[in-house]
N, C-alpha and C positions, 0 to 999 in steps of 0.2 A: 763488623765487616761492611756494612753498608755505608758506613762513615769514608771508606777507604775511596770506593765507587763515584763517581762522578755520575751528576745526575740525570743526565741525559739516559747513561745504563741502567739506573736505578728504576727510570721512567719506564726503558721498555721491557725491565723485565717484569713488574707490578703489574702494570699491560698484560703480558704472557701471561701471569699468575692468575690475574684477574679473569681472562679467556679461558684459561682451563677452567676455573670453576664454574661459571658460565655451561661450558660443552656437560661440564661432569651433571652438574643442575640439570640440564636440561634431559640428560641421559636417565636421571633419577626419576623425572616428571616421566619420560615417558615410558620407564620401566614399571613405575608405580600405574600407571593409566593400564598398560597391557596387563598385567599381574590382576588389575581390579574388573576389565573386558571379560578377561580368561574365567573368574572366581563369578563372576555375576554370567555369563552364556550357559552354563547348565538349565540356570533357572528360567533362564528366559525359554529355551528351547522344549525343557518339561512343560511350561507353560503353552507356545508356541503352535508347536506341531501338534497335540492332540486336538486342541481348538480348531486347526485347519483342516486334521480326519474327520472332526466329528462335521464341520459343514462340509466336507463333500461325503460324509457316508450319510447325511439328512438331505444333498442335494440330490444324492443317487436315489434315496426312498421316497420323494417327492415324485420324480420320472415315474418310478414305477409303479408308485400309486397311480398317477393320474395314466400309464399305461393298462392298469389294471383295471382301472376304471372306465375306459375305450373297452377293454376285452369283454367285461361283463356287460355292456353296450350291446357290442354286438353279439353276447351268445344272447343274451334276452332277445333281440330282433332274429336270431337265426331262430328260436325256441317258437316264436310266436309264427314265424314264417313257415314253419314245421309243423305246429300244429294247423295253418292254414290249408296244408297242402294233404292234412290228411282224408279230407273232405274229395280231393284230385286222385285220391290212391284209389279212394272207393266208388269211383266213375270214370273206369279205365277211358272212357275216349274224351275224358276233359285231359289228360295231361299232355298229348299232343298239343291241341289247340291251345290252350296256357305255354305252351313251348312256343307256338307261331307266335303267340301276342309276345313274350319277350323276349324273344329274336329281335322286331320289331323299333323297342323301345332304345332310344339314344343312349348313350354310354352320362349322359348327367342326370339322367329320370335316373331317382331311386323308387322302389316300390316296396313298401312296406309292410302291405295287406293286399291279400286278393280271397275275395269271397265268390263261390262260385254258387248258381243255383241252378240244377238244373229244370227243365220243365220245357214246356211250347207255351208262350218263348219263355228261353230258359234265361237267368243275365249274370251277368260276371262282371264285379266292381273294384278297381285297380284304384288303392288309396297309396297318396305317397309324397314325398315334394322333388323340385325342378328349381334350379338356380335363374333359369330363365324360361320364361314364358312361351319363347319362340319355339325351342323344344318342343314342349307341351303341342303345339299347335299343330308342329311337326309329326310328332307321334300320335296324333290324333288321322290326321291326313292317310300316315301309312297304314294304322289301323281301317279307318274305312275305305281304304285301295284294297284291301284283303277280300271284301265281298263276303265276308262268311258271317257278317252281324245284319240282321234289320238295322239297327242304331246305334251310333257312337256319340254320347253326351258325354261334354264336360259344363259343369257349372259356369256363366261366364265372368265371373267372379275370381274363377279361378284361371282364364285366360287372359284377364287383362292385370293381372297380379297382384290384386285385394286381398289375395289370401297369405302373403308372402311366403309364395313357392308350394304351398300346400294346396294339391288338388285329389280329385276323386272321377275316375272316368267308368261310365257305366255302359256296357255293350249288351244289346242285349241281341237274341236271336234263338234259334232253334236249336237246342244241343241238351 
């Protein structure tokens, strides 16, 4: 029959034929491609998502160590300060005056230790650090505006910030 056909129809129909297979090929390729996507995503996903829990369930326990590790910070600095203060329980009219001195103190003095002794004169030593110096200088000022110490020493070592932010002030007076 193709004998019968004139070639020009001959041509476009080879053409046609040719194009469909083409379309079907290319429909094979990409049914084969999704078929092997679909057969291979299990493994990858089993693979995948556990690997991604486990680093955020080791990023979550990281926080909360280094949280835990802040918390036992400060109960050891609360524990120590608690044992400082027991020395203040047992000289009922030093916890007043330890109240006035850290009314006093700026919101960036930390204080870390206070030893109290009493006697004539008796002194009370404020160990601790200050991000800035000027504080320090500050909180010395207002301490000796108070009038209730003979003397307000700080090392001057520790006012001109040789000690980086670690100082020690000693008051002494009658109590």
């Amino acid at each position: 029959m193709t004998n019968v056909l004139p070639k020009e129809t001959r041509a476009r129909i080879e053409a046609h034929v040719h194009a469909k297979f083409v379309v079907v090929g290319a429909i094979m390729a990409a049914s084969s491609g999704a078929i092997a996507l679909l057969s291979i995503l299990p493994a990858y996903v089993s693979i995948y998502l556990p690997r991604t829990a486990l680093e955020d369930a080791s990023r979550e326990l990281r926080d909360l160590e280094a949280q835990a590790g802040e918390d036992r910070a400060v109960v050891a600095r609360t524990r120590a300060i608690v044992g400082e203060l027991a020395a203040v329980r047992a000289e009922p009219q030093a916890a007043p005056l330890i109240g006035d001195i850290l009314a006093q103190k700026p919101a960036s003095i930390i204080i870390e230790n206070i030893a109290y002794r009493p006697g004539s004169p008796g002194t009370i030593t404020l160990t601790g650090k200050t991000p800035d110096r000027r504080d320090l200088e500050a909180y010395r000022e207002r301490l000796t505006a108070m009038q209730r110490f003979s003397s307000v020493s700080i090392p001057v070592a520790a006012l001109v910030g040789a000690l980086s932010g670690a100082f020690t002030i000693t008051l002494s007076g009658n109590f």
